[in-house]
MARNU-380990 format. One line per 8 residues: number of its first residue (from 1); for each residue x negated, y negated, z of C-alpha. Coordinates in Angstrom, 2 decimals, always signed. Layout:
NUM) X:Y:Z ~ ... .
This chain:
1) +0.00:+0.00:+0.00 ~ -2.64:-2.83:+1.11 ~ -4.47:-2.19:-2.47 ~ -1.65:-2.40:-4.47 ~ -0.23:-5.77:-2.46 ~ -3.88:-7.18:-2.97 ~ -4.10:-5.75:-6.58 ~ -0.57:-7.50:-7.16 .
9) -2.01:-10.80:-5.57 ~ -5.25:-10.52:-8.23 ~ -3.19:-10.23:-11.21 ~ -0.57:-13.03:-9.64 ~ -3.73:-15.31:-9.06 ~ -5.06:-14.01:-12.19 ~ -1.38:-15.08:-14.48 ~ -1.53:-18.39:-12.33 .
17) -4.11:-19.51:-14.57 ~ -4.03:-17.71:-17.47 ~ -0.44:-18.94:-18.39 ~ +0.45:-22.02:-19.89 ~ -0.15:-24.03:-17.11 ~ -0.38:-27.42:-15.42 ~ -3.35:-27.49:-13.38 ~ -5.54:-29.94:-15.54 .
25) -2.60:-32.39:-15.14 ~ -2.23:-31.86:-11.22 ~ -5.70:-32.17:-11.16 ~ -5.83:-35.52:-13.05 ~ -3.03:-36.90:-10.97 ~ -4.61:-36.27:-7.33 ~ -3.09:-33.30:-6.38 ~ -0.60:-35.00:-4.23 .
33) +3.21:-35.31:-5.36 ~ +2.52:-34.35:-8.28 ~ +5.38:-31.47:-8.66 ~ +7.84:-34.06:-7.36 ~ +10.33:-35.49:-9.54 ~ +12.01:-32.77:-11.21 ~ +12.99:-35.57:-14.37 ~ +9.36:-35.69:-14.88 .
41) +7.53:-34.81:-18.60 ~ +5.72:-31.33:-17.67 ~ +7.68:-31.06:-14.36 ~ +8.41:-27.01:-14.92 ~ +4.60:-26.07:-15.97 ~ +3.40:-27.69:-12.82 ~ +5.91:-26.13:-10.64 ~ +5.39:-23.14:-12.24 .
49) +1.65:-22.82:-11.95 ~ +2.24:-23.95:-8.46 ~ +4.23:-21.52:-7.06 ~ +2.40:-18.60:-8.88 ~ -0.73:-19.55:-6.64 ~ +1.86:-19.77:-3.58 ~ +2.92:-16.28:-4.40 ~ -0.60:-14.81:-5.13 .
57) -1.49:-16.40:-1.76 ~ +1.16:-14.85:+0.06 ~ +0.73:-11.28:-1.32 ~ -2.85:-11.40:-1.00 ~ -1.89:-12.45:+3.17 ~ +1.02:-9.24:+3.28 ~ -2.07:-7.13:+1.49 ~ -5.01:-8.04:+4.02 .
65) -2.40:-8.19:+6.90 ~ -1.31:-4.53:+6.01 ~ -4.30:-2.90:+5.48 ~ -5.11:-4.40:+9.03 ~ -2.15:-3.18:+10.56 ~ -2.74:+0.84:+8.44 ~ -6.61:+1.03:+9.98 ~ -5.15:-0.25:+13.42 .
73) -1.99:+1.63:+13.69 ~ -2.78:+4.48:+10.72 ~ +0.65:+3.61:+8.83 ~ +2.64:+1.17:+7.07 ~ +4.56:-1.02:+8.81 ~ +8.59:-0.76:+7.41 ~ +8.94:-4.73:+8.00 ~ +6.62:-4.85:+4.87 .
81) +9.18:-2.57:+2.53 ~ +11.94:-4.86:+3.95 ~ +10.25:-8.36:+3.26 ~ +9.54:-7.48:-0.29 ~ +12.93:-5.95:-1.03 ~ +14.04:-9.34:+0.78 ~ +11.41:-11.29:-1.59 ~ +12.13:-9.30:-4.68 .
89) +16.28:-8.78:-5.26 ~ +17.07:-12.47:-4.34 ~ +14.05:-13.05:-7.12 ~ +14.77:-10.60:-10.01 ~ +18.74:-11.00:-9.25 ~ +18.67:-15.17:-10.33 ~ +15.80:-15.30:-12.57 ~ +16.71:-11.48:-14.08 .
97) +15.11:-10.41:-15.92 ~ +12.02:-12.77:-16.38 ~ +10.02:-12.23:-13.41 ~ +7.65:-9.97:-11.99 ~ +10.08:-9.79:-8.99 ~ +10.59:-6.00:-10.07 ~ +7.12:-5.13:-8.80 ~ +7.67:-6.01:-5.29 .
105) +11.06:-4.14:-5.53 ~ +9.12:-1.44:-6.57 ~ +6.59:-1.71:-3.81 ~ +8.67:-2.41:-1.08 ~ +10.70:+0.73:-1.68 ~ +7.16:+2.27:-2.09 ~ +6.35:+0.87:+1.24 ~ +9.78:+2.08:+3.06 .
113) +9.18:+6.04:+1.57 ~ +5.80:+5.95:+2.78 ~ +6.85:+5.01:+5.85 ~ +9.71:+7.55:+6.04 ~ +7.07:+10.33:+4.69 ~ +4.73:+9.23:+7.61 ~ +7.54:+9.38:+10.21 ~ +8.82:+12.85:+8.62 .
121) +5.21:+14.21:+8.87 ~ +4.59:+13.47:+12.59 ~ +8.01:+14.66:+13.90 ~ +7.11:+18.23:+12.11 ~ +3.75:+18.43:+14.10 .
């Protein structure tokens, strides 16, 4: 689970920038406010390369945080299948079908049947 969160944040990062994006025009406006007004020329590139970064940042955190939690504890937390499905249907359900949303579906129910498997496994023993 923790390599495929962080291997999910790499591509994310990796898409951020590859993409058509905004970041020369952030950049040359200061950084700040500059994915404010929403009636501005190149308003949906900015926000867009914006909140890819957000997103690689965030499942790079549930990735590192996660393979903390696996070496301390030995499994996967289930919080971390719920907060994806929680991240993910909400995502792919209003931008369907456009997004990479679908992966952390697919993860998060990856994360809740590893967790079941893991529970299964140490009630037979």
């Amino acid at each position: 689970m923790p390599r495929l969160l962080i291997a999910t944040a790499v591509l994310h990062f990796g898409w951020a920038f590859a993409q058509p994006n905004a970041w020369m025009d952030i950049v040359r406006d200061g950084f700040v406010g500059t994915v404010v007004d929403t009636e501005a020329d190149g308003y949906w590139p900015r926000e867009a390369s914006v909140w890819f970064m957000a997103a690689g940042v965030t499942l790079l955190a549930l990735g590192t945080l996660t393979r903390h939690i696996v070496r301390t504890t030995g499994r996967v937390p289930a919080q971390l299948g719920w907060y994806l499905l929680l991240i993910g249907v909400p995502t792919a359900a209003i931008s369907f079908p456009v997004t990479g949303s679908w992966a952390l579906i697919g993860i998060g129910a990856l994360a809740l049947a590893d967790r079941r498997s893991a529970r299964g496994s140490r009630d037979r023993s």
